[in-house]
Biopython code that builds the backbone (N, CA, C, O; Angstrom):
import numpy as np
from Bio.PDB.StructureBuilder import StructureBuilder

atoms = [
    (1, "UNK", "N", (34.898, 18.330, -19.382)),
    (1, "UNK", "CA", (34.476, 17.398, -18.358)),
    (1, "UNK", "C", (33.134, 16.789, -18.774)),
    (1, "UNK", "O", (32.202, 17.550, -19.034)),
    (2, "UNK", "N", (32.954, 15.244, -18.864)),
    (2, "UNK", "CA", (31.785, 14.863, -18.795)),
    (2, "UNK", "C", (31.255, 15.423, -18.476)),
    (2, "UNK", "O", (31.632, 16.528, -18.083)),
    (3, "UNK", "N", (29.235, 14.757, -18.413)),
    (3, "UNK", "CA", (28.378, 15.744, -17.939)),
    (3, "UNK", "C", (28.520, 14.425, -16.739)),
    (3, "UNK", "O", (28.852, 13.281, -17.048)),
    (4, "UNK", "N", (28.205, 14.855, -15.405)),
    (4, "UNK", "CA", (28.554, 13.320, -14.360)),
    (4, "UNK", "C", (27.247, 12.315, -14.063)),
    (4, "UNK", "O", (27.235, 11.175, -13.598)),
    (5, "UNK", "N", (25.768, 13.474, -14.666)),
    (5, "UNK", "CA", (24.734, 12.452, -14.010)),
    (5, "UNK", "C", (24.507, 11.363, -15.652)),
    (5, "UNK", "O", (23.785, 10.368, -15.725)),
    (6, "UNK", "N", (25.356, 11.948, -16.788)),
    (6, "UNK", "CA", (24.849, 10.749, -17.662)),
    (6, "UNK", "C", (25.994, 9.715, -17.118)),
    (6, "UNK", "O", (25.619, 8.615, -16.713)),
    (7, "UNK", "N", (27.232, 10.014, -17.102)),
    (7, "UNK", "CA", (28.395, 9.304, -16.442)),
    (7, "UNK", "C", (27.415, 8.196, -15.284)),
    (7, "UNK", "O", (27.262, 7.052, -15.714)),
    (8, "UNK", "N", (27.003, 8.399, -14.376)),
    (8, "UNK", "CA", (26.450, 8.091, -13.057)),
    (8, "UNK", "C", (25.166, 6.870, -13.871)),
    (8, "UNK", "O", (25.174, 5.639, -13.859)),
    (9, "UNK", "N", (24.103, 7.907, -14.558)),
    (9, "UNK", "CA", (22.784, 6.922, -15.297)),
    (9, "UNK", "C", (23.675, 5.457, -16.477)),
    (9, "UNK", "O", (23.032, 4.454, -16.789)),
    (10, "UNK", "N", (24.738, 5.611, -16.811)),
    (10, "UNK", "CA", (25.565, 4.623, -17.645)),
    (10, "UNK", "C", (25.944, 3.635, -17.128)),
    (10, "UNK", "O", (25.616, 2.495, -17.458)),
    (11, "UNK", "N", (26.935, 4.041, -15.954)),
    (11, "UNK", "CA", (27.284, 2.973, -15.232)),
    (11, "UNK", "C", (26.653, 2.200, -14.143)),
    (11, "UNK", "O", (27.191, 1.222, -13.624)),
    (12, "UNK", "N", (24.998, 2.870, -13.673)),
    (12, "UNK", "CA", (24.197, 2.012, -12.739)),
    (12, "UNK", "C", (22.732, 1.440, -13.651)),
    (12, "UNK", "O", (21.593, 1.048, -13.397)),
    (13, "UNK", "N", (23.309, 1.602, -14.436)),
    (13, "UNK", "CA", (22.514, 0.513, -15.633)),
    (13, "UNK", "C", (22.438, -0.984, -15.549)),
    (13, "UNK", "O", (21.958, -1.780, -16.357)),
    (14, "UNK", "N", (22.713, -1.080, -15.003)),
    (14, "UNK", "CA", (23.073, -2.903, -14.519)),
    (14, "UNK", "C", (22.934, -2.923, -13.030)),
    (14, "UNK", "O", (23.240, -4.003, -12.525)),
    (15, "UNK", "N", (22.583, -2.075, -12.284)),
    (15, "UNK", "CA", (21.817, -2.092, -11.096)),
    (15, "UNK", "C", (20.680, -2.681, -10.744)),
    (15, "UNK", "O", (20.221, -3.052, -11.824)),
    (16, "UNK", "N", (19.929, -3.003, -9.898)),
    (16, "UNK", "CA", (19.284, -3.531, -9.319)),
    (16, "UNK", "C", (18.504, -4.583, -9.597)),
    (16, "UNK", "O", (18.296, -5.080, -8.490)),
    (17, "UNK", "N", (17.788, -5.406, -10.626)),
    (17, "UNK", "CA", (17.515, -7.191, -10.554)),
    (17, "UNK", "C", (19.189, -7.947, -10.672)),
    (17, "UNK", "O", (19.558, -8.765, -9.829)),
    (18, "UNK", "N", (19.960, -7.573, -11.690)),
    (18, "UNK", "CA", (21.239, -8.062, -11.375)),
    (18, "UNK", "C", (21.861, -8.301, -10.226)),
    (18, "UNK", "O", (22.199, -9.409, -9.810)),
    (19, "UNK", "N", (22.095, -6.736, -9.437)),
    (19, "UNK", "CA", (22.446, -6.844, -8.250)),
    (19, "UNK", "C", (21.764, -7.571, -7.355)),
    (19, "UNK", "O", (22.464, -7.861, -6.385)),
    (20, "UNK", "N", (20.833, -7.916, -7.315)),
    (20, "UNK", "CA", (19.763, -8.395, -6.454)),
    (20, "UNK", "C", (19.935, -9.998, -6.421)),
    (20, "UNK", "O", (19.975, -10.810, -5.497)),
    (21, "UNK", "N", (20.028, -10.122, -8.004)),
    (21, "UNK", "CA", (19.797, -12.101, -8.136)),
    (21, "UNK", "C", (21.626, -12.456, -8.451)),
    (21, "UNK", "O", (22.149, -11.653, -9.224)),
    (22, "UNK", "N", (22.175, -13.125, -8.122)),
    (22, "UNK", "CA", (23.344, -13.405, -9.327)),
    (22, "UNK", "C", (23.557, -14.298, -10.230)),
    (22, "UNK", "O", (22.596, -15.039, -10.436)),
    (23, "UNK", "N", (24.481, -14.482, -10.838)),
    (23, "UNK", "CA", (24.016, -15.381, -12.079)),
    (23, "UNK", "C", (23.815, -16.947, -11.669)),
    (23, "UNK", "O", (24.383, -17.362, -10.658)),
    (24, "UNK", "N", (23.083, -17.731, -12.382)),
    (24, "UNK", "CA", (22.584, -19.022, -12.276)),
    (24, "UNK", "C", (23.879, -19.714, -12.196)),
    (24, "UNK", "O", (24.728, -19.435, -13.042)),
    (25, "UNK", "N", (24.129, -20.562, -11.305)),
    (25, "UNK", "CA", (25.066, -21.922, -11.341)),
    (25, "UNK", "C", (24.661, -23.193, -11.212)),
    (25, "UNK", "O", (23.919, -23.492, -10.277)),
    (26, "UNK", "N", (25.102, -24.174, -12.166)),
    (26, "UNK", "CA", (24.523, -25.818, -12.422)),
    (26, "UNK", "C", (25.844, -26.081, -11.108)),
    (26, "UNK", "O", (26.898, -25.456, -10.987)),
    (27, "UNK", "N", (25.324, -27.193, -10.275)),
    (27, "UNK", "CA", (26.704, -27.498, -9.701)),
    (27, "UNK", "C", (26.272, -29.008, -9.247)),
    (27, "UNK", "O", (25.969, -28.835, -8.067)),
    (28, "UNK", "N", (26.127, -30.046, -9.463)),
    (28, "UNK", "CA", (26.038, -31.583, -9.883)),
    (28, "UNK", "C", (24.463, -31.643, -9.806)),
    (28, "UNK", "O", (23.690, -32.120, -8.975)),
    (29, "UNK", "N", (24.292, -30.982, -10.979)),
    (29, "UNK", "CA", (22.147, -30.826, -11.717)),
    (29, "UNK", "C", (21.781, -30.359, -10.775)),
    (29, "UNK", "O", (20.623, -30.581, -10.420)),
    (30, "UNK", "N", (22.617, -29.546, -10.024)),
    (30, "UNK", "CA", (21.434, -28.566, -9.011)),
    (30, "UNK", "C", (21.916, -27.371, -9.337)),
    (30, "UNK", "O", (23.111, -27.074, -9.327)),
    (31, "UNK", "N", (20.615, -26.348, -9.763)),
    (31, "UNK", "CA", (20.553, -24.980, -9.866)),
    (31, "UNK", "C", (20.281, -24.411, -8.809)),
    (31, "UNK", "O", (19.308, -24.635, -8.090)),
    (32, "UNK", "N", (21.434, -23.358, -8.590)),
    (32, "UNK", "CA", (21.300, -22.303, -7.912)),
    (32, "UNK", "C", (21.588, -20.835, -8.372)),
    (32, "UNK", "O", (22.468, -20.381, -9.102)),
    (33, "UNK", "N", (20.585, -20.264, -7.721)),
    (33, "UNK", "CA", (20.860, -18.534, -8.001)),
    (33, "UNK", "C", (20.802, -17.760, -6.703)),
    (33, "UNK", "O", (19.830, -17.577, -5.970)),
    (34, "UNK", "N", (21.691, -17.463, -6.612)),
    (34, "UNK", "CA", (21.664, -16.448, -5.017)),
    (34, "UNK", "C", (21.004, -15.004, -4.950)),
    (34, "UNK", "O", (20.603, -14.359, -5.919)),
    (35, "UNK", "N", (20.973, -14.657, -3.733)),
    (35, "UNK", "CA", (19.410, -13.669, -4.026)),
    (35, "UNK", "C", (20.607, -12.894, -2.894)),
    (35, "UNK", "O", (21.475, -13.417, -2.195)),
    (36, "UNK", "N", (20.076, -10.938, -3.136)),
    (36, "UNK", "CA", (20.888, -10.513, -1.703)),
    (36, "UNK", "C", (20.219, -9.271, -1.759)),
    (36, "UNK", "O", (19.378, -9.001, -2.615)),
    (37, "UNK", "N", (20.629, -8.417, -0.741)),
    (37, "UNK", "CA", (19.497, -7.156, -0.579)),
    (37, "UNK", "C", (20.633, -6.054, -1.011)),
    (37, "UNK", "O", (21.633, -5.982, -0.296)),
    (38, "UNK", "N", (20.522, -5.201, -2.141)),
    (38, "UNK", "CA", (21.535, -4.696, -2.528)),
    (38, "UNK", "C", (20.800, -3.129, -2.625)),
    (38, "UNK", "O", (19.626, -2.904, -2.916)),
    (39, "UNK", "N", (21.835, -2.161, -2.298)),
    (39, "UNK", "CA", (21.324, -0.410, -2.417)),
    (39, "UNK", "C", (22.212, 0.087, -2.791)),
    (39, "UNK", "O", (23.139, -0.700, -2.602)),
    (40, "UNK", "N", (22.643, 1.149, -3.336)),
    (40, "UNK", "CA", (23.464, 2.182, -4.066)),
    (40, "UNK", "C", (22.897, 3.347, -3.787)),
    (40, "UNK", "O", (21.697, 3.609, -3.873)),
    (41, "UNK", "N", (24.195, 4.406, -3.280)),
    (41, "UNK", "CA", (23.788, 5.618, -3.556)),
    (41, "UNK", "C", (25.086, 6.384, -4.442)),
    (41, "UNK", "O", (26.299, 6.213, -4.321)),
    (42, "UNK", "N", (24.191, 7.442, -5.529)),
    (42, "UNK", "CA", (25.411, 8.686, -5.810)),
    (42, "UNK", "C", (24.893, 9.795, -5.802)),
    (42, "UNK", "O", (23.673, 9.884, -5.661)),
    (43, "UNK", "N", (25.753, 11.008, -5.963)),
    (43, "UNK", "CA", (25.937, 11.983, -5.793)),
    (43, "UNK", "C", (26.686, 12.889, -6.735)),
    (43, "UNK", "O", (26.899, 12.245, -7.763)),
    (44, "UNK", "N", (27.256, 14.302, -6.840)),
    (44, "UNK", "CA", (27.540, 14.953, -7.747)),
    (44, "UNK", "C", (27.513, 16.471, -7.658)),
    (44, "UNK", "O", (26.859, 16.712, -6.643)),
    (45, "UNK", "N", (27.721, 17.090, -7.960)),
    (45, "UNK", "CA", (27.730, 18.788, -7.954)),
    (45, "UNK", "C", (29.294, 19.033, -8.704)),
    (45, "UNK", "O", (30.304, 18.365, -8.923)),
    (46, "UNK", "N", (28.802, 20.414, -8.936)),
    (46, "UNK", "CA", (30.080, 21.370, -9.338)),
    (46, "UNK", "C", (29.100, 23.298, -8.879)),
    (46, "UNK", "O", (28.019, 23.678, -8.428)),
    (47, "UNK", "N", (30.709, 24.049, -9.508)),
    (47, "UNK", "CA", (30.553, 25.515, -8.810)),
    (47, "UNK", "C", (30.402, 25.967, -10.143)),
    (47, "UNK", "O", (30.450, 25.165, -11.075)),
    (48, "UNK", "N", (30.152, 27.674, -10.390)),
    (48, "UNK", "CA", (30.578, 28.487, -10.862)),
    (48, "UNK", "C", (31.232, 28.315, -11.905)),
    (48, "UNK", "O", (30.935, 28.381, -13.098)),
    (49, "UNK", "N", (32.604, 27.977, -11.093)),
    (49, "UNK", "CA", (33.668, 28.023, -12.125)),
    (49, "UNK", "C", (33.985, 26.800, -12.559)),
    (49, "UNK", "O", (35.197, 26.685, -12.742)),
    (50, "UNK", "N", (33.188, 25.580, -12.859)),
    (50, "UNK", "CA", (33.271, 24.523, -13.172)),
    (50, "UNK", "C", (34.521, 23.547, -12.815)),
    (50, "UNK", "O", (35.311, 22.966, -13.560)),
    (51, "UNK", "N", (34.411, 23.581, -11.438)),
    (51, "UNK", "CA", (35.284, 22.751, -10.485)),
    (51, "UNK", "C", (33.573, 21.926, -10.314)),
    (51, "UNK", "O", (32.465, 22.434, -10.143)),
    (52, "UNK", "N", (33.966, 20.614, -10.441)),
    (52, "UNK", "CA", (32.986, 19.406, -9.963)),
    (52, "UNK", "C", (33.400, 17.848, -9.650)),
    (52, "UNK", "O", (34.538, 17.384, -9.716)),
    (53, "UNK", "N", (32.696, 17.444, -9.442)),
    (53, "UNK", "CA", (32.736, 16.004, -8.329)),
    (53, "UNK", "C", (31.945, 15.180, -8.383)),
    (53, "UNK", "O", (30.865, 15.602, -8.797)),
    (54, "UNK", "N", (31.980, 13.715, -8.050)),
    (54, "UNK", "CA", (30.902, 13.189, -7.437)),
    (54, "UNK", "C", (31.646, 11.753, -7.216)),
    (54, "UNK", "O", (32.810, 11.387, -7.374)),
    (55, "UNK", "N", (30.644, 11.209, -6.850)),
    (55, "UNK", "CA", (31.259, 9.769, -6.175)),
    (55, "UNK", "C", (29.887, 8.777, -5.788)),
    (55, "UNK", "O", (28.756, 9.190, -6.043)),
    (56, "UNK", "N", (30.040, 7.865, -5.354)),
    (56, "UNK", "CA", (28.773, 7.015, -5.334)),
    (56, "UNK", "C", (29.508, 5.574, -4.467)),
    (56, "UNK", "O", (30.662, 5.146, -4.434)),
    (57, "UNK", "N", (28.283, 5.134, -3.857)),
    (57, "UNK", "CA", (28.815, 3.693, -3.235)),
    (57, "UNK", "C", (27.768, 2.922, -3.041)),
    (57, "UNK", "O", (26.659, 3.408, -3.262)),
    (58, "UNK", "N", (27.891, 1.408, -2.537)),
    (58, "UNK", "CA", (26.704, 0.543, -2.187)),
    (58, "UNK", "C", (27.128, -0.744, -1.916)),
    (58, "UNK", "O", (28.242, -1.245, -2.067)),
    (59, "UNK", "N", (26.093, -1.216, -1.496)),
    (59, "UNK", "CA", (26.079, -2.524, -0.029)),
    (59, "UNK", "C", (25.369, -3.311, -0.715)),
    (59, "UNK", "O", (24.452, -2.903, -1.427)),
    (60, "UNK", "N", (25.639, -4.343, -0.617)),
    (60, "UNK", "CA", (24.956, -5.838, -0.438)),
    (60, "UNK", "C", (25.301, -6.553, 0.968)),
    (60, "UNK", "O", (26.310, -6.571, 1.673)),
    (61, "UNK", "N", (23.781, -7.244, 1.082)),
    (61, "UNK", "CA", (23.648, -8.541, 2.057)),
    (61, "UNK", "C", (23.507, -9.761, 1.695)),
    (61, "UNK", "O", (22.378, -10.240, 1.796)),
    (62, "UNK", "N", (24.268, -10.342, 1.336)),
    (62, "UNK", "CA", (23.549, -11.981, 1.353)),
    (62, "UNK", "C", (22.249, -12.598, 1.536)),
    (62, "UNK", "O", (22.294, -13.277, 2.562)),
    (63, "UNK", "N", (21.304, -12.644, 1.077)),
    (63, "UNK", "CA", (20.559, -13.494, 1.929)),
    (63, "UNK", "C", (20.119, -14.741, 1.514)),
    (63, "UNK", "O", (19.189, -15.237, 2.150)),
    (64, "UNK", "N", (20.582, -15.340, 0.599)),
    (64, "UNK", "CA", (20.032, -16.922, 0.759)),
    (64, "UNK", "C", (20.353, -17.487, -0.921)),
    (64, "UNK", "O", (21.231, -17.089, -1.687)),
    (65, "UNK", "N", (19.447, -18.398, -1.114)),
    (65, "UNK", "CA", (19.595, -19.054, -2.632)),
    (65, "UNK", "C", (18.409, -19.523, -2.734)),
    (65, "UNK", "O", (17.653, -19.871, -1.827)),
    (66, "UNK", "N", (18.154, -19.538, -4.491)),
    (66, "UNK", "CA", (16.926, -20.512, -4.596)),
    (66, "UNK", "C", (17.838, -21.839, -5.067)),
    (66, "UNK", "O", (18.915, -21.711, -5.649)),
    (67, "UNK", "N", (17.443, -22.697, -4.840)),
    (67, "UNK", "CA", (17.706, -24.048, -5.142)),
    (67, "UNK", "C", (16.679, -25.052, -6.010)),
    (67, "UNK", "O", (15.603, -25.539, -5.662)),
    (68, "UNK", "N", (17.282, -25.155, -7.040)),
    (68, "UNK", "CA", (16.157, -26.336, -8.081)),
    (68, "UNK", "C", (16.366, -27.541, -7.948)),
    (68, "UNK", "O", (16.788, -27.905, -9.045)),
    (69, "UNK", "N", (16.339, -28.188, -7.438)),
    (69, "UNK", "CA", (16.362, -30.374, -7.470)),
    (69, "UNK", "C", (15.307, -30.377, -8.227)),
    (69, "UNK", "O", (14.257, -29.923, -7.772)),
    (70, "UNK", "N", (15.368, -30.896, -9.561)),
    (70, "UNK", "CA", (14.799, -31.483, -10.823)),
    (70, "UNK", "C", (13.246, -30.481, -10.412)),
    (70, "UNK", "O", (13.502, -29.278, -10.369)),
    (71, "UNK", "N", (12.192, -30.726, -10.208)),
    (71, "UNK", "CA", (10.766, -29.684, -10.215)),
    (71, "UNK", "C", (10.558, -29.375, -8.708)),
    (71, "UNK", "O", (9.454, -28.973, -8.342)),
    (72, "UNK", "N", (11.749, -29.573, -7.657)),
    (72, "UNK", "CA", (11.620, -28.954, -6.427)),
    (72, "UNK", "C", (12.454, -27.709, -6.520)),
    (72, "UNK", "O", (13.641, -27.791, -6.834)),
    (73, "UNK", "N", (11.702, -26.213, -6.181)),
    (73, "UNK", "CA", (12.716, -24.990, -5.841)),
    (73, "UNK", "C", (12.393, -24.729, -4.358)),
    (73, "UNK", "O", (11.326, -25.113, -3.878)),
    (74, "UNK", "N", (13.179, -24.174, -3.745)),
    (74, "UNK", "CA", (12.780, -23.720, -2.747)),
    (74, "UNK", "C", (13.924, -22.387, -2.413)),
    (74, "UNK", "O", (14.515, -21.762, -3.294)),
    (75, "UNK", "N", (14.012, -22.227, -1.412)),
    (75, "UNK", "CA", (14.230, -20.912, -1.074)),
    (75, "UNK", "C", (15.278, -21.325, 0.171)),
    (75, "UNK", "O", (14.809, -21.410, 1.305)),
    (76, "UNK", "N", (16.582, -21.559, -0.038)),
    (76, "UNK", "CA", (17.341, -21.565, 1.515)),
    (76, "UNK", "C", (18.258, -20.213, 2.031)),
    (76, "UNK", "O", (19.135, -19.655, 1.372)),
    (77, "UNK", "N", (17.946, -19.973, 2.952)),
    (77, "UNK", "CA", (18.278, -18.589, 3.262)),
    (77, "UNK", "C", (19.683, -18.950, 3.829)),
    (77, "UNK", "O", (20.131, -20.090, 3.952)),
    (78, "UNK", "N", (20.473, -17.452, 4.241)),
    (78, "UNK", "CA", (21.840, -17.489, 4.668)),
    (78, "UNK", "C", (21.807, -17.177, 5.797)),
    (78, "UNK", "O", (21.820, -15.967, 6.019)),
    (79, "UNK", "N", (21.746, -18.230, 7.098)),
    (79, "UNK", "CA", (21.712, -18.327, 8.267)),
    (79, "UNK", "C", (22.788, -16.953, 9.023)),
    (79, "UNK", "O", (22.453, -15.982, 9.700)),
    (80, "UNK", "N", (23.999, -17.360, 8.599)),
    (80, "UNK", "CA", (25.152, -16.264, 9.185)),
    (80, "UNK", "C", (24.717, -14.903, 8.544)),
    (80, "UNK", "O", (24.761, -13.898, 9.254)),
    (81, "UNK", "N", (24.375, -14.829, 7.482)),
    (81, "UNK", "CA", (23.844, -12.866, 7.306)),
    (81, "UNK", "C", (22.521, -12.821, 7.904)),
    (81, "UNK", "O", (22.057, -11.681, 7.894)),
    (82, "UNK", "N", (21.871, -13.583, 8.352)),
    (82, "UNK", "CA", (20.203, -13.468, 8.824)),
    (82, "UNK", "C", (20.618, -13.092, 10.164)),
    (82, "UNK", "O", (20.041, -12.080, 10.562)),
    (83, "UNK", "N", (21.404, -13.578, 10.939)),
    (83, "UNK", "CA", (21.889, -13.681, 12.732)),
    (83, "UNK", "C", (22.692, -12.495, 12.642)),
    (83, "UNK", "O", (22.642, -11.884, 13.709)),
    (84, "UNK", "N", (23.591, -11.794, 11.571)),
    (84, "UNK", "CA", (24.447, -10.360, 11.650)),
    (84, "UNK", "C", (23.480, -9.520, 11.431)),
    (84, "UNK", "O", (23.740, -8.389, 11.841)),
    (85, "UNK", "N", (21.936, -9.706, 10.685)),
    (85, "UNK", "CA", (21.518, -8.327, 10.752)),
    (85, "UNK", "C", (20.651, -8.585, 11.269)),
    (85, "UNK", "O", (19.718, -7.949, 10.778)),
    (86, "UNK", "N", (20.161, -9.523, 12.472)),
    (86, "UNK", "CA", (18.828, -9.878, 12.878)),
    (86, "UNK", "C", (19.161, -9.502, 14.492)),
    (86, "UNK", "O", (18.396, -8.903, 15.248)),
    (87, "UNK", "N", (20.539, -10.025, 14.824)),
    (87, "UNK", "CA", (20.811, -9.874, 16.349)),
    (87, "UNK", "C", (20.729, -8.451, 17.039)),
    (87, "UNK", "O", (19.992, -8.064, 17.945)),
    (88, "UNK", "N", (22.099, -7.540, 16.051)),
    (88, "UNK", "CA", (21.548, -5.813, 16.443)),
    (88, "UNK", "C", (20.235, -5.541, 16.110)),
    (88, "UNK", "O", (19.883, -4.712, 16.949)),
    (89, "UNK", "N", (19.571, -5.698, 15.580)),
    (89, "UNK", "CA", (18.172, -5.316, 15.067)),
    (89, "UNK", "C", (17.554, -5.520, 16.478)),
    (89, "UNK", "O", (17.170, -4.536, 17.111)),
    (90, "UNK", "N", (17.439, -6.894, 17.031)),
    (90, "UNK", "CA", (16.619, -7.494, 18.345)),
    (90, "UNK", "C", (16.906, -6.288, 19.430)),
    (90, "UNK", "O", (16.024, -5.596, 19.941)),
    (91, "UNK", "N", (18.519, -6.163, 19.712)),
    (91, "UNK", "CA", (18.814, -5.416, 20.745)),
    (91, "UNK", "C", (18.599, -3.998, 20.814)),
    (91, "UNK", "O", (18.374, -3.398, 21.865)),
    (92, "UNK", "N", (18.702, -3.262, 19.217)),
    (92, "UNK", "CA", (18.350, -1.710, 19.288)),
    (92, "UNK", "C", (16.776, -1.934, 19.913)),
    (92, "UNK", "O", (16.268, -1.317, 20.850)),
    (93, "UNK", "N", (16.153, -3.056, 19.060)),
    (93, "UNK", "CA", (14.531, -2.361, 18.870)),
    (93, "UNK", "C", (14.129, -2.329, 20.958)),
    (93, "UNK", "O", (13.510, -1.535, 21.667)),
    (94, "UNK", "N", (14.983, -3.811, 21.276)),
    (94, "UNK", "CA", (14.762, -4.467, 22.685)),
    (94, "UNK", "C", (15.142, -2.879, 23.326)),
    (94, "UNK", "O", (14.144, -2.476, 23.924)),
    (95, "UNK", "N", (15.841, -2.252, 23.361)),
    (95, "UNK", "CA", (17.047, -1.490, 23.932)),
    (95, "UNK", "C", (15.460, -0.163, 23.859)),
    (95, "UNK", "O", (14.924, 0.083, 24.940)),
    (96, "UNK", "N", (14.886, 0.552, 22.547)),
    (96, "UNK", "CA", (14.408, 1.158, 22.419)),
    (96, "UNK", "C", (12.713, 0.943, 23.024)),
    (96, "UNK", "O", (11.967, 1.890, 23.273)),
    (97, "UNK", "N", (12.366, -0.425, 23.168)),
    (97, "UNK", "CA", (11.334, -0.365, 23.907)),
    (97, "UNK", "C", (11.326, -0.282, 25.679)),
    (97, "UNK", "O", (10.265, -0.035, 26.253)),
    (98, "UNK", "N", (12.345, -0.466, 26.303)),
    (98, "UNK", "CA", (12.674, -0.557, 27.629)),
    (98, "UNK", "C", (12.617, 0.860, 27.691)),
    (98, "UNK", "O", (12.195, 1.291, 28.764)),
    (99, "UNK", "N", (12.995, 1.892, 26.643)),
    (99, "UNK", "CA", (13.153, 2.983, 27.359)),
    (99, "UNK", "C", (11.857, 3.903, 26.935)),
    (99, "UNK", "O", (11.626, 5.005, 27.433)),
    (100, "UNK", "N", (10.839, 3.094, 25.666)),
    (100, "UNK", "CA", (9.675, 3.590, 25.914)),
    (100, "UNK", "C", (8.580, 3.125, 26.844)),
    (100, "UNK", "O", (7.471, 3.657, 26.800)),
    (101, "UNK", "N", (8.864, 2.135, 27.697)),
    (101, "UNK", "CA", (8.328, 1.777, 29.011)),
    (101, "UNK", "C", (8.560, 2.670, 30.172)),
    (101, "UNK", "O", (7.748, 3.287, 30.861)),
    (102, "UNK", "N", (9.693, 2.607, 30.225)),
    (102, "UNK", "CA", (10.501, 3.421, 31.390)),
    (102, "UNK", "C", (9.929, 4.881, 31.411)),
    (102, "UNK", "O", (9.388, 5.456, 32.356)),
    (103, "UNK", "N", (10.177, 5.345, 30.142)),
    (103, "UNK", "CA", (9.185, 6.740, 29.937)),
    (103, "UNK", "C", (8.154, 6.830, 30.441)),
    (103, "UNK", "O", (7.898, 7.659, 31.314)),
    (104, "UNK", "N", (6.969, 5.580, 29.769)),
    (104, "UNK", "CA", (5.361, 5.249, 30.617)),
    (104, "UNK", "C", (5.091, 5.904, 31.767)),
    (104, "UNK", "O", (4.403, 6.784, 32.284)),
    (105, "UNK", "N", (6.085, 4.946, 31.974)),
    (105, "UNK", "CA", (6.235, 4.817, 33.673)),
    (105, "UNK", "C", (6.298, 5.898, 34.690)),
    (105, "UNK", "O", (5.771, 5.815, 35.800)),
    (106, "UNK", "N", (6.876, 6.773, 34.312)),
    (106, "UNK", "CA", (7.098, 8.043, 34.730)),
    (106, "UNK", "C", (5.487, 9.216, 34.895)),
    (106, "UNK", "O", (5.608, 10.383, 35.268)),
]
sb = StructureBuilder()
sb.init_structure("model")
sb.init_model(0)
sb.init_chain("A")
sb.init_seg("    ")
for serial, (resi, resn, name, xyz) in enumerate(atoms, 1):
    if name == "N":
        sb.init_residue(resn, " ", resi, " ")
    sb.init_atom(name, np.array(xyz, "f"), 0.0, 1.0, " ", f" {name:<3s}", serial, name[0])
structure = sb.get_structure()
């Protein structure tokens, strides 16, 4: 059996600025490169008797593009992933301060 954490260090070798930016696209002389918030986790063990395992997973978010028009870049973000992780965000934090008031209060 492989050893699993060189297995694991091999294949997340191309992790994180990659994951993060993706590759450049010309699309009628405008450059774009998309940008996203990306995490990985793995894991691993074995016993004794050399029964072992592991497994690993990870997320990306979208969040936006840089955009080049000839010496203008700027930065346009991704409205629909900004409002999916911005809306629960409002309501936990909203949700969690009402009930550290309410506590106050008491």
């Amino acid at each position: 059996m492989p050893n699993i954490a060189l297995e694991l260090g091999k294949q997340s070798a191309t992790f994180g600025v990659k994951s993060a930016y993706g590759e450049q696209a010309d699309v009628d002389g405008v450059r774009i490169v998309p940008v996203a918030l990306a995490w990985s986790g793995f894991g691993g063990g074995s016993d004794e008797a050399g029964n072992g395992g592991g497994g690993g997973g990870g997320y990306a978010v979208p969040l936006g593009a840089y955009i080049r028009r000839g010496d203008d870049l700027r930065f346009e973000p991704n409205i629909v992933s900004f409002l999916a992780v911005a809306i629960p965000f409002v309501w936990v934090a909203g949700r969690a301060l009402s009930r550290v008031i309410r506590a106050l209060k008491r």
